[in-house]
N, C-alpha and C positions, 0 to 999 in steps of 0.2 A: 504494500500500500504506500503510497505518494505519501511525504512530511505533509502536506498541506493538507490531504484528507485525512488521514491520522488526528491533526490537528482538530478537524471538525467534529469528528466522532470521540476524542477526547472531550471537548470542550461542553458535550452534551449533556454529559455527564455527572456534571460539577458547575457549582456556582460561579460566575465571574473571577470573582474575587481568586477562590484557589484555583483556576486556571491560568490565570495572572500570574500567582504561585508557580505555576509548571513551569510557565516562557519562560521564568525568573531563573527557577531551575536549572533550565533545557540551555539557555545560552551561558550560566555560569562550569553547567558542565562543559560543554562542548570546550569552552575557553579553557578549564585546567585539563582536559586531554589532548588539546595543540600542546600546552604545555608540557604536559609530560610524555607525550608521545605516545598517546594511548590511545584506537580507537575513535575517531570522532565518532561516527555512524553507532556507531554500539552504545555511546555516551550518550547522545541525542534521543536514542529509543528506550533507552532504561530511564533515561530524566521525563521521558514525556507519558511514558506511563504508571513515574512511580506512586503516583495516589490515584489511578484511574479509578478503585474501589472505594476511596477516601468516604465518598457518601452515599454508599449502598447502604440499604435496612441491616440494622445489628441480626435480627433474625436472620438474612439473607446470605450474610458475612458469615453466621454460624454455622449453616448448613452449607454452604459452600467447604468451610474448614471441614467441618465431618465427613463430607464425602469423599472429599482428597484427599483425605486419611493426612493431613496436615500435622504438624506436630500438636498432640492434643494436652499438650501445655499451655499450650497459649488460651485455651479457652479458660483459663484458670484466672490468667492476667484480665488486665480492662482491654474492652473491646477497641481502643486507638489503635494497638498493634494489629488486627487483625486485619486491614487495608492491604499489609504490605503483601502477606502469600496471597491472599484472594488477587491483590492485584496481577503476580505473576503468572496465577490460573489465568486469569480473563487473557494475558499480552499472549499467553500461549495456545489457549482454546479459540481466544475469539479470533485472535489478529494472527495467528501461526508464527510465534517466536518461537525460536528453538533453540536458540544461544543460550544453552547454559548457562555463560557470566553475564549478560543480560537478565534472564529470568534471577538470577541470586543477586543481583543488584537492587531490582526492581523488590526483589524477596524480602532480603536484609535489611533496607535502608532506613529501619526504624529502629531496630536492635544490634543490629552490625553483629557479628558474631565470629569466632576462631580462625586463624588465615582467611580472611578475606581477599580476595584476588584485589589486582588493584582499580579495576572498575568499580568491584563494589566499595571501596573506599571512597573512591570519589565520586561518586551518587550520593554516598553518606555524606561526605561533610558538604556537596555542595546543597540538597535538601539545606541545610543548618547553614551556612553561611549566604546564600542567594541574598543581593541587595534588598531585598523588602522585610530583611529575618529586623527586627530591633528589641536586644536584648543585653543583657552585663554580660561584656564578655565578648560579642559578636567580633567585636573589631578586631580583639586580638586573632582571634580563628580564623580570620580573613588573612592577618598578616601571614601565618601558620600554614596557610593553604599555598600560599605565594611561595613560599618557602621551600617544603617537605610534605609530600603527600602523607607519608607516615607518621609524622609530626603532627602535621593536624589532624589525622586522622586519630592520634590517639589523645589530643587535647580536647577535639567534640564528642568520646566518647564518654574521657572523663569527665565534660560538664554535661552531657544528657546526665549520667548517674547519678553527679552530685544533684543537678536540678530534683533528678527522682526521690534521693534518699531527704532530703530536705523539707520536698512535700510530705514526707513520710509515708511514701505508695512502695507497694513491692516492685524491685525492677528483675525483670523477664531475665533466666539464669544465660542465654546468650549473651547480652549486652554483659556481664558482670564478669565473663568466661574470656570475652573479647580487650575489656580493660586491663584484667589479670593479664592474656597475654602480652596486651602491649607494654604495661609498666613492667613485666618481668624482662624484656625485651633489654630496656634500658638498663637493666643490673647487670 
């Protein structure tokens, strides 16, 4: 399928607003995979459908997990996570992705989790850094991204967590598994 209808049938989907969010996305990726020599085409289809699920019915999101025999952990956590596999169902049933680091970008990009390839890193942190993000902390993540994919990748995992543990909500044992590896990294 054409960017441009992609585009449309993305966009049907979701509110103004977090489609706005995707573009945001979609060109902050594309930008750090010129940079890192990754992929553009691959970057641009995992950013553009990584919340195409974002506002599906919670019921809809749950039985979709159940039937994909999904990791049935997640149904334990709050339903925000559940966007990301559902999404990678839909890139792959509806629209026929079959890029493995596509669909685990599109997968992961909410809890990141163990060797992430480095596409999935940078779907993660550009989700979290895209110019519309405003939050403590953003700026530096930006710097971090400019930087070291690795780098930032393992400073937005550590502020997804700390944001989590803060609110005092359970954070999803991926993401937690994904920190551990990267701070273990640096000893």
């Amino acid at each position: 399928m054409e960017v441009a209808q992609l585009k449309i049938e993305i966009a049907k989907r979701m509110p103004k607003q977090r489609y706005e969010h995707v573009l945001r996305v979609t060109e902050t990726a594309k930008r750090l995979a010129e940079k890192y020599r990754l992929p553009v085409i691959k970057a641009e289809q995992a950013a553009l459908f990584h919340d195409i699920a974002k506002f599906m019915d919670k019921a809809e999101l749950h039985h979709v997990l159940n039937t994909a025999n999904e990791d049935s952990r997640l149904l334990s956590f709050h339903h925000e996570l559940w966007h990301a596999p559902v999404g990678a169902i839909i890139a792959r049933d509806e629209f026929g992705i079959s890029d493995a680091d596509i669909l685990n970008a599109i997968r992961y990009h909410t809890t990141g989790r163990v060797t992430m390839s480095p596409l999935e890193k940078l779907i993660y942190v550009s989700d979290m850094i895209e110019p519309g993000r405003s939050f403590p902390g953003v700026d530096e993540l930006r710097v971090k991204a400019e930087e070291n994919l690795d780098t930032a990748m393992e400073a937005c995992i550590y502020q997804s967590v700390q944001f989590l543990v803060n609110k005092r909500v359970p954070v999803f044992p991926d993401s937690i598994d994904c920190y551990n590896q990267l701070i273990r990294r640096e000893q």
